[in-house]
C-alpha positions, 0 to 999 in steps of 0.5 A: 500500500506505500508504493502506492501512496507514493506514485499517486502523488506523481501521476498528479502531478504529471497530469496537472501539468498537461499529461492528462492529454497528448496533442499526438498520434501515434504511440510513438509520438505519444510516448516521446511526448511522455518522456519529455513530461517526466523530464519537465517533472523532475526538472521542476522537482531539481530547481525547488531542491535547488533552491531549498538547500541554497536558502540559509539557515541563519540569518548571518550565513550567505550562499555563494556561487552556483547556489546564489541565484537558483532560489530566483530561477526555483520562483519562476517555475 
């Protein structure tokens, strides 16, 4: 039952995002189509882990380098 529980929530989130449907035909192009969800997905989940880990914990600390303007780019997602 916990696999379960934890496929639900991405199968929401993929057809919230435009899954529901495919402007294809064709298996080919419909999975091709797919794919390229997944891939948006998990891009969208890897910005907001970005920026996640690039907020400081105090107030004192401040991130530099890579990390310094993903919490912007995770906000426009």
């Amino acid at each position: 039952m916990h696999q379960r529980n934890a496929i639900e929530g991405t199968i929401s989130e993929l057809t919230r995002n435009g899954m529901r449907r495919t402007r294809y035909r064709g298996l080919a192009k419909t999975r091709l189509a797919n794919y390229f969800h997944g891939v948006a997905c998990n891009i969208r989940r890897w910005l907001r882990l970005l920026a996640w880990v690039s907020v400081p914990k105090s107030g004192n600390v401040k991130t530099r380098g890579f990390f310094s303007g993903m919490a912007g780019a995770a906000a426009a997602v």
